[in-house]
Biopython code that builds the backbone (N, CA, C, O; Angstrom):
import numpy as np
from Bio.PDB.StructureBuilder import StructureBuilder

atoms = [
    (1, "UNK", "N", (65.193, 162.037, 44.822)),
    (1, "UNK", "CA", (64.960, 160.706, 45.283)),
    (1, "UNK", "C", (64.156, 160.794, 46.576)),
    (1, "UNK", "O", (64.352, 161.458, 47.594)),
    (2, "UNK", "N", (63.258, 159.990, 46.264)),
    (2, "UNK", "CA", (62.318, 160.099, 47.932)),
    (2, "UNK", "C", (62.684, 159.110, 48.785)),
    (2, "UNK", "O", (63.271, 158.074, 48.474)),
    (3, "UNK", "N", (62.266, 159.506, 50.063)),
    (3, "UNK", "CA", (62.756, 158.392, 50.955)),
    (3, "UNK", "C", (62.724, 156.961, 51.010)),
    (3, "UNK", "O", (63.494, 156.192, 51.587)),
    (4, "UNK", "N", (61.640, 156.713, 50.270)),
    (4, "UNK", "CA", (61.264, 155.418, 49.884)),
    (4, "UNK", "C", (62.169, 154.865, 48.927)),
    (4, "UNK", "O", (62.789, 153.813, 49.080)),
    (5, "UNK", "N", (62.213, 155.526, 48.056)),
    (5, "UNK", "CA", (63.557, 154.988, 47.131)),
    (5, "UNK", "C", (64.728, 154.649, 47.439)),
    (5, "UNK", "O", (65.403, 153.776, 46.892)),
    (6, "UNK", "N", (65.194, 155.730, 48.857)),
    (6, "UNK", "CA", (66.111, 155.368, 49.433)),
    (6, "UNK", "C", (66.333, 154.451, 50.266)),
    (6, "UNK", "O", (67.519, 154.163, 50.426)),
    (7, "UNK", "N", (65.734, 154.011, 50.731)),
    (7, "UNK", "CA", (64.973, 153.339, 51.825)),
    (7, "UNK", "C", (65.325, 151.495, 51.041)),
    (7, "UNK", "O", (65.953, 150.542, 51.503)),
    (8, "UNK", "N", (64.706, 151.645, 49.956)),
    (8, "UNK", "CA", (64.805, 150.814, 48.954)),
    (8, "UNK", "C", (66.123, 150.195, 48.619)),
    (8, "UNK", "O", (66.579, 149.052, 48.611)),
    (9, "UNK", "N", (66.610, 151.542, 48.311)),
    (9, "UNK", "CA", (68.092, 151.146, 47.507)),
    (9, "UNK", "C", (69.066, 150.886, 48.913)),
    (9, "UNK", "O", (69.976, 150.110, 48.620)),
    (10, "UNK", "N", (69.109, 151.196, 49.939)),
    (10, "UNK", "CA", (69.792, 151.063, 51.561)),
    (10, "UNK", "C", (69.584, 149.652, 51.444)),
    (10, "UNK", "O", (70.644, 149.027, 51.442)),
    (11, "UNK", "N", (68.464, 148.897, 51.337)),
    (11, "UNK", "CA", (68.195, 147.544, 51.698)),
    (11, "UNK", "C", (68.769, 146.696, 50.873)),
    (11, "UNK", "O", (69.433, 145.733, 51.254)),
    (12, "UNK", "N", (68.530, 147.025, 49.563)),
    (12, "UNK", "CA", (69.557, 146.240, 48.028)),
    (12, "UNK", "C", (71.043, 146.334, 48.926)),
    (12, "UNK", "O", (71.539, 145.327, 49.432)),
    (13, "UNK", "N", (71.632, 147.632, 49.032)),
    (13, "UNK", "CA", (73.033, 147.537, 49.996)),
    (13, "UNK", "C", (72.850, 146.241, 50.803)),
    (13, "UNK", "O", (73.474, 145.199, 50.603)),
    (14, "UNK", "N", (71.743, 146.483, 51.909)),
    (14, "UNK", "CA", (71.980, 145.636, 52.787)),
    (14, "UNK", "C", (72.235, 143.929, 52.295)),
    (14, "UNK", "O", (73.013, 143.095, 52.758)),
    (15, "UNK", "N", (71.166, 143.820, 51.093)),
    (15, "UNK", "CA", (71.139, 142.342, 51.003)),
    (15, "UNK", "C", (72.669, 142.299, 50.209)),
    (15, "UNK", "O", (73.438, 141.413, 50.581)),
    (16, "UNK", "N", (73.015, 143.008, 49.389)),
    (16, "UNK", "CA", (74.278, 142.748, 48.803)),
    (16, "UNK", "C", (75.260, 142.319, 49.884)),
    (16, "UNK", "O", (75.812, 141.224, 49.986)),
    (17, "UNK", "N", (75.379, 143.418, 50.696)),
    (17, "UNK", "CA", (76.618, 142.880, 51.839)),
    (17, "UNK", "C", (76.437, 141.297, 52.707)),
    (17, "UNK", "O", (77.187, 140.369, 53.010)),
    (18, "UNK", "N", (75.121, 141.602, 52.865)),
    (18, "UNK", "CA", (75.179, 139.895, 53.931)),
    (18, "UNK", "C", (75.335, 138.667, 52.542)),
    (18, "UNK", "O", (75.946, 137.603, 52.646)),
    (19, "UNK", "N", (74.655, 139.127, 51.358)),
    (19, "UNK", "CA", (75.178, 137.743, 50.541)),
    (19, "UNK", "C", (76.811, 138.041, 49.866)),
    (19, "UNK", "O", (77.295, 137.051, 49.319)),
    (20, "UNK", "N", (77.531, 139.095, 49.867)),
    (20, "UNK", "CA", (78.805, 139.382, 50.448)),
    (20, "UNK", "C", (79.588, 138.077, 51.202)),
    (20, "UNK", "O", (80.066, 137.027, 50.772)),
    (21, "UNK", "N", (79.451, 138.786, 52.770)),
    (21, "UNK", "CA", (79.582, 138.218, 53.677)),
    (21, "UNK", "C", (79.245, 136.611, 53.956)),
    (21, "UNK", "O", (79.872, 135.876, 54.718)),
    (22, "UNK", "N", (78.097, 136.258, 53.144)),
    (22, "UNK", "CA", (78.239, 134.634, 53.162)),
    (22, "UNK", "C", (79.137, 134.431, 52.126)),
    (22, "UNK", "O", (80.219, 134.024, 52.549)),
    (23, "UNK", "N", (79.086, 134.556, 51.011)),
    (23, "UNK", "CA", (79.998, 134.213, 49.982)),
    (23, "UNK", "C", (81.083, 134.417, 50.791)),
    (23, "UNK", "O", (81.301, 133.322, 51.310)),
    (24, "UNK", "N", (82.015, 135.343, 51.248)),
    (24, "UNK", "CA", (83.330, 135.299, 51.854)),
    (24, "UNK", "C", (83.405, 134.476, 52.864)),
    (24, "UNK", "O", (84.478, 133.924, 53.105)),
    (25, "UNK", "N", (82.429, 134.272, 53.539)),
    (25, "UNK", "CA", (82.706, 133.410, 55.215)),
    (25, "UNK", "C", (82.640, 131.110, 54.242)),
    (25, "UNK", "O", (83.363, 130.169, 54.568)),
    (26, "UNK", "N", (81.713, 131.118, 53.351)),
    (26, "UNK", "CA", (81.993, 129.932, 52.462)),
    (26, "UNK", "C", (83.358, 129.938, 52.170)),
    (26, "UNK", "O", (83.994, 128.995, 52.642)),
    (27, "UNK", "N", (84.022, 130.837, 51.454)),
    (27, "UNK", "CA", (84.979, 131.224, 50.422)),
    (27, "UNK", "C", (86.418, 130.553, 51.783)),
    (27, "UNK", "O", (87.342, 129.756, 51.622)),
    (28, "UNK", "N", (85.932, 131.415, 53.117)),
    (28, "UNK", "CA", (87.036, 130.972, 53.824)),
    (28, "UNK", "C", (86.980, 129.738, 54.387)),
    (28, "UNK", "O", (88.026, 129.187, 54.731)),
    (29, "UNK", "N", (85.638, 129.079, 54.575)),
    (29, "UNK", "CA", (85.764, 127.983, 55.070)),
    (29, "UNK", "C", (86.497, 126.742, 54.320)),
    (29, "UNK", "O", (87.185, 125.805, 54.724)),
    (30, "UNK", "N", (86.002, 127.194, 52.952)),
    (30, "UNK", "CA", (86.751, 125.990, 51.533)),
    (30, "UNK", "C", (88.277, 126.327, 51.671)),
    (30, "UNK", "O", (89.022, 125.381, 51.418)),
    (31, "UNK", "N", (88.858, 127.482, 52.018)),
    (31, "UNK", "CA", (90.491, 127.686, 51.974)),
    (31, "UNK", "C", (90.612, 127.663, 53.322)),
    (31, "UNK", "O", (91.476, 128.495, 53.600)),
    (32, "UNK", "N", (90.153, 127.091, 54.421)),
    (32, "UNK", "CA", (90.283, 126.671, 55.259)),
    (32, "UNK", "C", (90.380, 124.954, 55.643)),
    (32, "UNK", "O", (91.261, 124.472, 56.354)),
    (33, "UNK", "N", (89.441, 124.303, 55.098)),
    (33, "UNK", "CA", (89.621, 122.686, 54.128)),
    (33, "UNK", "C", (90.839, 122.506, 53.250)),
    (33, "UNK", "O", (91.434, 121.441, 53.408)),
    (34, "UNK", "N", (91.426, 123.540, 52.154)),
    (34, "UNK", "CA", (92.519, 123.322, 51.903)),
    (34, "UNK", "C", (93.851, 123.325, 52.101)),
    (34, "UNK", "O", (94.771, 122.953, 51.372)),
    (35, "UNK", "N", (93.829, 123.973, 53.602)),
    (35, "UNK", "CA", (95.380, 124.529, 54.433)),
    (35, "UNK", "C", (95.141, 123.340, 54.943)),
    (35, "UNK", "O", (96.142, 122.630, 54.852)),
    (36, "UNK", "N", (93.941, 122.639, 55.611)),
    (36, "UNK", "CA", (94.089, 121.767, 56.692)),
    (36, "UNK", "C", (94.514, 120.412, 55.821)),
    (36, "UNK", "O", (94.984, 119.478, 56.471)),
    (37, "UNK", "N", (94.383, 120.274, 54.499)),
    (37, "UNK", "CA", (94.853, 119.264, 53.918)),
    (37, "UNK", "C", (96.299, 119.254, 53.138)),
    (37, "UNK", "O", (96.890, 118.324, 52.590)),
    (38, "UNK", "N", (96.735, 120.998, 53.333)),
    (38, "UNK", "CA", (98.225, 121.067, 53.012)),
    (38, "UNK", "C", (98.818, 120.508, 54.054)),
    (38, "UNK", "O", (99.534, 119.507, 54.036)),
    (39, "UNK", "N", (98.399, 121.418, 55.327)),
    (39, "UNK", "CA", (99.345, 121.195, 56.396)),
    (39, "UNK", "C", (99.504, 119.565, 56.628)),
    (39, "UNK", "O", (100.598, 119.018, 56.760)),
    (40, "UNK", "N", (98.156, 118.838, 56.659)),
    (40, "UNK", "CA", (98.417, 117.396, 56.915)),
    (40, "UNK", "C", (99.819, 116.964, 55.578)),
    (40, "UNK", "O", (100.953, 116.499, 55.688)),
    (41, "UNK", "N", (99.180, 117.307, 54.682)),
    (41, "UNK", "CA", (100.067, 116.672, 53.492)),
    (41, "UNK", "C", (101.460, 117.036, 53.976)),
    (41, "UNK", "O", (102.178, 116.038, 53.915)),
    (42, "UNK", "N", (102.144, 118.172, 54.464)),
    (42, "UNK", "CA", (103.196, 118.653, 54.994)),
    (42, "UNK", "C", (103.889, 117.826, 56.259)),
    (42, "UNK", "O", (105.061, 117.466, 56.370)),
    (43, "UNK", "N", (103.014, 117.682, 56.980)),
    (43, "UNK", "CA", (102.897, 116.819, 58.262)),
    (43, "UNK", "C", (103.917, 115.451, 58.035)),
    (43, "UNK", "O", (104.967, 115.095, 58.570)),
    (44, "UNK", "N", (102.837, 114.738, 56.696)),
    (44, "UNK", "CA", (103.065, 113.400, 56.218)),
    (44, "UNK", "C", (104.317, 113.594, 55.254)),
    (44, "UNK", "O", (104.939, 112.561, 55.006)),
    (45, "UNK", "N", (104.694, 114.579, 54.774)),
    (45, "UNK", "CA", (106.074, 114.901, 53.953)),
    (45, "UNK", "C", (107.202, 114.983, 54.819)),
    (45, "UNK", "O", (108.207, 114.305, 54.603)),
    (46, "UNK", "N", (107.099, 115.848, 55.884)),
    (46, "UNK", "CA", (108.426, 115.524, 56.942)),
    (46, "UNK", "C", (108.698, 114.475, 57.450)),
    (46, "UNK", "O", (109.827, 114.021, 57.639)),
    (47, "UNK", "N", (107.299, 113.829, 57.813)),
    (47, "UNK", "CA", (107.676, 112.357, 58.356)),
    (47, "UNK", "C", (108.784, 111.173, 57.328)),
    (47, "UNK", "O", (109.725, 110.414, 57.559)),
    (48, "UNK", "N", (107.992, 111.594, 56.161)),
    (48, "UNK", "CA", (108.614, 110.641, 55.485)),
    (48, "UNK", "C", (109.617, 111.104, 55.010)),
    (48, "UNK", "O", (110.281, 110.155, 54.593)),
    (49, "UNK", "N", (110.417, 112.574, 54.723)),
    (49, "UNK", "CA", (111.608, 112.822, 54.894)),
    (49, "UNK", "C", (112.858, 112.446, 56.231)),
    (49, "UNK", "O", (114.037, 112.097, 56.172)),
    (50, "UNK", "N", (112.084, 112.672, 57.178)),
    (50, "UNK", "CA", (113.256, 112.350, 58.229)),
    (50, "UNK", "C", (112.852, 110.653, 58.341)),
    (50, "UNK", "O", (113.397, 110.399, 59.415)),
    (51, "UNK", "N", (112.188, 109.265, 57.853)),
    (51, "UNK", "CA", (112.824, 108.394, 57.599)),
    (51, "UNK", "C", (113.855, 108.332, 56.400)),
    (51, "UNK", "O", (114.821, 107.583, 56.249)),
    (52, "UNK", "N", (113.438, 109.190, 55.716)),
    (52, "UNK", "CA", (114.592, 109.017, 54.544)),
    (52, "UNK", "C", (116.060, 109.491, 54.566)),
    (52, "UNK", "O", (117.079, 109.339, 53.893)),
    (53, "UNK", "N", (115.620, 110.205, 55.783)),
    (53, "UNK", "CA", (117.336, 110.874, 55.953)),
    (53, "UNK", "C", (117.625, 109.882, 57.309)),
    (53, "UNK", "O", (118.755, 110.018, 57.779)),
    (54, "UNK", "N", (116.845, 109.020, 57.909)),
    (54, "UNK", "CA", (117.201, 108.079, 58.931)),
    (54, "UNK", "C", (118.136, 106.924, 58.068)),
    (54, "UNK", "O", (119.302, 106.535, 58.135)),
    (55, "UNK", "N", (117.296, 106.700, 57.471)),
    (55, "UNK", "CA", (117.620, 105.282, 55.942)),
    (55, "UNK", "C", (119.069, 105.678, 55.495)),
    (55, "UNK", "O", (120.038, 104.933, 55.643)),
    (56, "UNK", "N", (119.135, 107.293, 54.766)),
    (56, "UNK", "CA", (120.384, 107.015, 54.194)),
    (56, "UNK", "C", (121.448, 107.371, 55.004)),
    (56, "UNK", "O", (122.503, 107.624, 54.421)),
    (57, "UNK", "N", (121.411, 107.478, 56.610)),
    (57, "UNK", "CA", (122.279, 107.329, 57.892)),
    (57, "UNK", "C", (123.068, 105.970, 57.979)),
    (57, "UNK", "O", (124.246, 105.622, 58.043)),
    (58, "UNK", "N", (121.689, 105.313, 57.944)),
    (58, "UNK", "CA", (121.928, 103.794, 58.080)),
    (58, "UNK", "C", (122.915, 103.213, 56.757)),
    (58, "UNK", "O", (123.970, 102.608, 56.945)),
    (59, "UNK", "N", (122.350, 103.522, 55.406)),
    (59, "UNK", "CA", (122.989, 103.161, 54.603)),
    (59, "UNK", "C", (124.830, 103.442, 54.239)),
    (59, "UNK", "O", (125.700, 102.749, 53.713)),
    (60, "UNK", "N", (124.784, 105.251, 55.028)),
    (60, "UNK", "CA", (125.936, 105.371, 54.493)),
    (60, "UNK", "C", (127.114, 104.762, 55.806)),
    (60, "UNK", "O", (128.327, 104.558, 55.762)),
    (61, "UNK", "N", (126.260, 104.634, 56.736)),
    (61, "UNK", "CA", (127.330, 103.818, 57.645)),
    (61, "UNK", "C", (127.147, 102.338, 57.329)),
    (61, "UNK", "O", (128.366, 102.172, 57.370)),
    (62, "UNK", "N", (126.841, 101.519, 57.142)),
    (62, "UNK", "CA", (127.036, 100.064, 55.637)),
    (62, "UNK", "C", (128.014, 100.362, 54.520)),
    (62, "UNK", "O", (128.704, 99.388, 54.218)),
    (63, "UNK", "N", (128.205, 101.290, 53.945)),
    (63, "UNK", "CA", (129.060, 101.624, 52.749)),
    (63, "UNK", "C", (130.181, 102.003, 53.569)),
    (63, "UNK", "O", (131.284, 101.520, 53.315)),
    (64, "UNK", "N", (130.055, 102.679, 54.368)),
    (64, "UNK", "CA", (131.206, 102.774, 55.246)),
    (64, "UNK", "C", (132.204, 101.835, 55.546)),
    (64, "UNK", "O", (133.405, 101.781, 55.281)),
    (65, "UNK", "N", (131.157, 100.850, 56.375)),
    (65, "UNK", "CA", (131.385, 99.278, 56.767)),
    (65, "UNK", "C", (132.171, 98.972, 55.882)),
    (65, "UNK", "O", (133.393, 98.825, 55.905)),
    (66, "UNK", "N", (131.316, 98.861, 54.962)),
    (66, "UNK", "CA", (131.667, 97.747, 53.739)),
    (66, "UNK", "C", (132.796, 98.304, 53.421)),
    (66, "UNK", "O", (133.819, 97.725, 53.789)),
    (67, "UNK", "N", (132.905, 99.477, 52.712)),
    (67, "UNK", "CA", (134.111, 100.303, 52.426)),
    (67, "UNK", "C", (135.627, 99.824, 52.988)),
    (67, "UNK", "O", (136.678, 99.578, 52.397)),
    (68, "UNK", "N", (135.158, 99.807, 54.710)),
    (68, "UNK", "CA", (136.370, 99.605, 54.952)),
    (68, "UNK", "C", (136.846, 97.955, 55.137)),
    (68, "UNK", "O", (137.990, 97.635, 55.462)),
    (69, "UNK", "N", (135.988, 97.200, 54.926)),
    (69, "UNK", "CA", (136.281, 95.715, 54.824)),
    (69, "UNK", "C", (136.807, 95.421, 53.630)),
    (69, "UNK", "O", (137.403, 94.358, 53.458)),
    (70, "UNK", "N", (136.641, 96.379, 52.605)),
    (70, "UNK", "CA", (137.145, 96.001, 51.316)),
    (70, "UNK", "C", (138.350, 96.648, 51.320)),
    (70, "UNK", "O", (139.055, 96.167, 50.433)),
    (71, "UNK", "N", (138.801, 97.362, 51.809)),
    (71, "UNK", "CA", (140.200, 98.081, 52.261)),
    (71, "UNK", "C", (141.187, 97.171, 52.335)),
    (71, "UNK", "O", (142.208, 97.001, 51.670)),
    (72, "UNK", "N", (140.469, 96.331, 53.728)),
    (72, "UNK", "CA", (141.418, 95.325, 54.109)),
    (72, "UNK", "C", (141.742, 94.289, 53.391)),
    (72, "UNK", "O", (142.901, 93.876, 53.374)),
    (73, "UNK", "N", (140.665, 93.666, 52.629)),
    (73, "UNK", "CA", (140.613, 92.503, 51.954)),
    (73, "UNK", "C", (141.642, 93.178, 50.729)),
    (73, "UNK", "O", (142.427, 92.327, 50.308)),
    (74, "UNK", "N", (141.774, 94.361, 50.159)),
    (74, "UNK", "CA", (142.665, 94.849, 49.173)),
    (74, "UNK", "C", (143.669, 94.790, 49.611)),
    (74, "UNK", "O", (144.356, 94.259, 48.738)),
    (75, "UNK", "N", (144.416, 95.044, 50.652)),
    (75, "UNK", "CA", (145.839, 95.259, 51.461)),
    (75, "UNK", "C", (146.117, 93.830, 51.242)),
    (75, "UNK", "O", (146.922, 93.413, 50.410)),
    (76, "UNK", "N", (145.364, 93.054, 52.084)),
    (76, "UNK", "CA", (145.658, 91.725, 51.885)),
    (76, "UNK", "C", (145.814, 90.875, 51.107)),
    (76, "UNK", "O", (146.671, 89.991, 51.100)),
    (77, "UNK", "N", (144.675, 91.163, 50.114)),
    (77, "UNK", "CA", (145.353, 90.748, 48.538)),
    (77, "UNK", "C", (146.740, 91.540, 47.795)),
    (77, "UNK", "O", (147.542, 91.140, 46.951)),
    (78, "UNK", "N", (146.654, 92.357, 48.259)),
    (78, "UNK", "CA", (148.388, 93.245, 47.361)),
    (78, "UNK", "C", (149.432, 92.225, 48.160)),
    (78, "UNK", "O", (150.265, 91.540, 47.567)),
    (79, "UNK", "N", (149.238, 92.236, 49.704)),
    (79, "UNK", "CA", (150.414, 91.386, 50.040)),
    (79, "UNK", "C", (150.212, 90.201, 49.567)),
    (79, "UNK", "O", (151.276, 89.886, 49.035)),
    (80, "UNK", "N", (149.474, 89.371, 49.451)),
    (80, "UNK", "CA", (149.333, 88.065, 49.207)),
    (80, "UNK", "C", (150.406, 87.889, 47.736)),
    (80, "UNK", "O", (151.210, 87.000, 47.457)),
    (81, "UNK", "N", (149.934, 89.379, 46.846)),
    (81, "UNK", "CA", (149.960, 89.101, 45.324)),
    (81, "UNK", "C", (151.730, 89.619, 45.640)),
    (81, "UNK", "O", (152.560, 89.556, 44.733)),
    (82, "UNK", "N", (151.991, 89.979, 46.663)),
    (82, "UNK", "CA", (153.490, 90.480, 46.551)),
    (82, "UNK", "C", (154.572, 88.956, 46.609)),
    (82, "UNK", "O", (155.519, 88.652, 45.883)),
    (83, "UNK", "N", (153.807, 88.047, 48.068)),
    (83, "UNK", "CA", (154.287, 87.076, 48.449)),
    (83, "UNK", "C", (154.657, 86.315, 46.838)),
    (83, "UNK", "O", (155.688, 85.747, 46.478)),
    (84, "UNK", "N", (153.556, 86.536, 46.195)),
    (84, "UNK", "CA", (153.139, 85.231, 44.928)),
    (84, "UNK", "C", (154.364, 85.655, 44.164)),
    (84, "UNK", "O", (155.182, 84.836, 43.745)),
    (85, "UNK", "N", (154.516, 87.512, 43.921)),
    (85, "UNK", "CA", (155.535, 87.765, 42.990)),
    (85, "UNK", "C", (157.065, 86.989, 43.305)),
    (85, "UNK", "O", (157.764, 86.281, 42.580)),
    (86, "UNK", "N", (157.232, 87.441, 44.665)),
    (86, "UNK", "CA", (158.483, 86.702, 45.441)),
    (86, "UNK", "C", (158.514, 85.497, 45.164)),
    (86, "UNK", "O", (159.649, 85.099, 44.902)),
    (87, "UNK", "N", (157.607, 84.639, 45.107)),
    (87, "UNK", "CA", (158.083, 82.944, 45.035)),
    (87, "UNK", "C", (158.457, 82.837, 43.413)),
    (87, "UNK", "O", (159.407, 82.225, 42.925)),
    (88, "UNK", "N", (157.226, 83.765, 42.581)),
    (88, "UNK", "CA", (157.326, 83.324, 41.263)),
    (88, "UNK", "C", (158.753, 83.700, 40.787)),
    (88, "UNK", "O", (159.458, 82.956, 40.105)),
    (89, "UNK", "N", (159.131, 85.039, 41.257)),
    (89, "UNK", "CA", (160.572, 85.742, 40.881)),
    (89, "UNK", "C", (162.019, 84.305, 41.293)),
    (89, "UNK", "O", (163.079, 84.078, 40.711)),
    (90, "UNK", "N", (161.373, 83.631, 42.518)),
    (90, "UNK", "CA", (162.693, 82.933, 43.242)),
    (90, "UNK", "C", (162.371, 81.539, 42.314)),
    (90, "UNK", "O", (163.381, 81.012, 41.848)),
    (91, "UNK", "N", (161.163, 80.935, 42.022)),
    (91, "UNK", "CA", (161.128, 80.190, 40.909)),
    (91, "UNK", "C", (161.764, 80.014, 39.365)),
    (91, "UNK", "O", (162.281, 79.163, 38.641)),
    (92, "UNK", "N", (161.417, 81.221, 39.373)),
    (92, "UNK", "CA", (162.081, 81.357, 37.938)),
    (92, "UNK", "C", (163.209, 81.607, 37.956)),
    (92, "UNK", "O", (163.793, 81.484, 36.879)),
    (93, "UNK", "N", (163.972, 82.041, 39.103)),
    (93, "UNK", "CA", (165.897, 81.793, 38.959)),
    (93, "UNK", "C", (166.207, 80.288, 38.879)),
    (93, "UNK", "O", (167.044, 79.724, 38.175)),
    (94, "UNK", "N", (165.341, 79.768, 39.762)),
    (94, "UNK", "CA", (165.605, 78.135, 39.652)),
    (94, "UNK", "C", (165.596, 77.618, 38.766)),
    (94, "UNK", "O", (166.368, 76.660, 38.756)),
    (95, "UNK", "N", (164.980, 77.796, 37.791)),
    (95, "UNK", "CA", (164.293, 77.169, 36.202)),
    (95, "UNK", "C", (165.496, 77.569, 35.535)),
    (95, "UNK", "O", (166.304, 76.665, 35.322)),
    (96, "UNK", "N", (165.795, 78.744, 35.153)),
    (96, "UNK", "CA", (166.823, 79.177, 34.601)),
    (96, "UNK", "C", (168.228, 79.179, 35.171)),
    (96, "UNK", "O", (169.095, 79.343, 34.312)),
    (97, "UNK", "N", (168.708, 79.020, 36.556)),
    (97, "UNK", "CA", (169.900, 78.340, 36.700)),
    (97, "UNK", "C", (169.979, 76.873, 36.215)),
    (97, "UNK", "O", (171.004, 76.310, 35.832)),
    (98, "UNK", "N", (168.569, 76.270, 36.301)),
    (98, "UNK", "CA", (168.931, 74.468, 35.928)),
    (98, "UNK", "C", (168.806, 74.747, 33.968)),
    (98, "UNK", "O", (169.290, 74.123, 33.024)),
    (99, "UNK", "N", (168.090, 75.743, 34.036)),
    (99, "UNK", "CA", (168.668, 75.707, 32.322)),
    (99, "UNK", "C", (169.770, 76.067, 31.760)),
    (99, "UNK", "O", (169.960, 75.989, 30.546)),
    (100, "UNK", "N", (170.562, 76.475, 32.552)),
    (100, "UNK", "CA", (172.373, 77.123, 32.119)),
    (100, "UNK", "C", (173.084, 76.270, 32.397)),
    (100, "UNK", "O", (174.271, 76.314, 32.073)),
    (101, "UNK", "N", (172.364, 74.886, 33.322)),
    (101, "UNK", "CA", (173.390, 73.950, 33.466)),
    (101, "UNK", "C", (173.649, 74.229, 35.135)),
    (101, "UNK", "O", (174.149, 73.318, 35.795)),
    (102, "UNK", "N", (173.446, 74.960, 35.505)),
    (102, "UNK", "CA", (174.023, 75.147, 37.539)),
    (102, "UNK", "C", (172.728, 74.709, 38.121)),
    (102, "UNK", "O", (171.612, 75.110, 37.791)),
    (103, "UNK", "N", (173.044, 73.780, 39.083)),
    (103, "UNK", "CA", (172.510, 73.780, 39.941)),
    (103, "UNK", "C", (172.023, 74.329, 40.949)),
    (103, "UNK", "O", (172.559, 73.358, 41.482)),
    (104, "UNK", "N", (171.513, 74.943, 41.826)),
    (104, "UNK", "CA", (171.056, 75.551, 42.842)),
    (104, "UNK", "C", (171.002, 74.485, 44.254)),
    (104, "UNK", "O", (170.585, 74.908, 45.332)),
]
sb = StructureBuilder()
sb.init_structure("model")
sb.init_model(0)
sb.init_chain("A")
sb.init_seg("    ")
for serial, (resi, resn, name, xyz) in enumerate(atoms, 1):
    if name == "N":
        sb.init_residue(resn, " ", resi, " ")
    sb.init_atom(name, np.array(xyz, "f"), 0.0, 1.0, " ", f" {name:<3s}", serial, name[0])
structure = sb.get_structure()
């Protein structure tokens, strides 16, 4: 091989590597456009996770709330429904002493 040939084929190297080197320095700039639109997308995913874990804070202290208002309103209906049993129980001796004939 004469020098010229070599000379030749050194330069083919050369152009290979710099169109190489652009192809890779493109290559990183495009996966550089796509991190910067993960990371945003990531960005905008936490945000809208920590309202969603704000939201169901809020919500589960409402169920809470509510929870325990319905507690009470249950207690209060059992007694109410106890009172009702008591009158109905003291009613119905009345009915049935005036049906045996005794008075009360």
């Amino acid at each position: 091989m004469t020098a010229e040939q070599r000379l030749d084929r050194l330069e083919r190297v050369a152009k290979l590597f710099v169109a190489a080197g652009i192809r890779a320095r493109r290559d990183m700039r495009h996966l550089d456009e796509k991190i910067g639109i993960l990371v945003d997308a990531q960005i905008a995913n936490e945000e809208k996770f920590a309202a969603l874990a704000d939201s169901q804070r809020r919500t589960d202290r409402r169920l809470d709330t509510a929870q325990l208002a319905n507690e009470e309103r249950f207690a209060a209906l059992a007694d109410s429904q106890r009172h009702t049993d008591e009158k109905l129980a003291a009613l119905i001796d009345v009915v049935r002493g005036q049906n045996n004939g005794q008075q009360t």
